[in-house]
C-alpha positions in Angstrom: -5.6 -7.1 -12.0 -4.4 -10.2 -14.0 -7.1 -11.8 -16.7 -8.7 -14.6 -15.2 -7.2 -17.3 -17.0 -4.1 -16.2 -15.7 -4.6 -16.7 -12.5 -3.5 -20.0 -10.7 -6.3 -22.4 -8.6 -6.5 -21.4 -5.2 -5.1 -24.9 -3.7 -1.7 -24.1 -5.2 -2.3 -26.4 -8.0 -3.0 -26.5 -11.8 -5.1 -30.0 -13.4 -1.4 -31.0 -14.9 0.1 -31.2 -11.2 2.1 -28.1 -11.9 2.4 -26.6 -8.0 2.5 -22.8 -7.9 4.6 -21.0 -5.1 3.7 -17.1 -3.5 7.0 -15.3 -2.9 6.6 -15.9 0.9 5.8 -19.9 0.2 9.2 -20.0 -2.2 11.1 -18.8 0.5 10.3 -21.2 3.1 10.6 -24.2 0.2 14.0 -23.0 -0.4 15.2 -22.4 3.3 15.8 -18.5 1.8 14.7 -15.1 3.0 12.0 -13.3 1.1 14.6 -10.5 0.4 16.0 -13.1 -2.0 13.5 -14.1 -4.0 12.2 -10.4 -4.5 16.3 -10.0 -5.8 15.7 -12.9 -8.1 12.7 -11.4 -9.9 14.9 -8.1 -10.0 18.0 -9.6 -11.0 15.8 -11.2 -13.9 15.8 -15.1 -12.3 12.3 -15.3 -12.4 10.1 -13.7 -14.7 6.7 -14.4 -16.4 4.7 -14.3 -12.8 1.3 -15.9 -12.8 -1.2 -14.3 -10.2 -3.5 -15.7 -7.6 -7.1 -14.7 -6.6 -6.0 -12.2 -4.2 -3.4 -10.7 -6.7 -0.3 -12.4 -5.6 2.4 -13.2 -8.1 3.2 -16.4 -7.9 5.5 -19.1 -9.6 6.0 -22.7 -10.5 8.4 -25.4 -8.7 10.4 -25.5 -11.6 10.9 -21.3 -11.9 11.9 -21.6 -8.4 14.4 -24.6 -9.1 15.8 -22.8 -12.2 16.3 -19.1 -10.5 17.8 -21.2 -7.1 20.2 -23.1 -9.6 21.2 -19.4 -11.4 21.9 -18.2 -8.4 24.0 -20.5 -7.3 25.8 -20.8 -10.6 26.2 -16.8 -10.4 27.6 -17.0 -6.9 29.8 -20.0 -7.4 30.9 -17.6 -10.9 32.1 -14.6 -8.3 33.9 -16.4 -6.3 36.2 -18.1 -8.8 37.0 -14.5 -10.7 40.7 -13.9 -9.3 41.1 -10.5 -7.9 42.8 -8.0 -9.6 46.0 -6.7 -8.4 46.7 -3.3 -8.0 
């Protein structure tokens, strides 16, 4: 279980305005299958999860913004590579 003060307020919110996401709520803000965002935390996109009162790890806007932009960078990388010929 996460230390207290590492846990996020339960309206999704912190005093600065910082808005904190679940997996499942980062998902439907992206317009993205869960699937996805569990392979950005393993692929290393998003790291340094905060938890929630019943556990949850959660993240901020921004972590979600930055892993969404990675991943796109990273895709948009792959396609350019030029095939190798054999």
């Amino acid at each position: 279980m996460p230390h207290p003060t590492n846990r996020a307020p339960a309206d999704g919110r912190d005093a600065d305005g910082t808005i904190w996401f679940t997996i499942a709520e980062a998902a439907a803000f992206t317009g993205r299958a869960v699937q996805t965002i569990y392979s950005w935390e393993r692929r290393g996109h998003l790291t340094d999860p905060r938890h929630d009162e019943q556990g949850r790890r959660i993240y901020t806007q921004q972590q979600i913004a930055d892993a969404e932009r990675t991943a796109r960078h990273n895709a948009a990388a792959t396609r350019r590579v030029e095939p190798i010929a054999c």
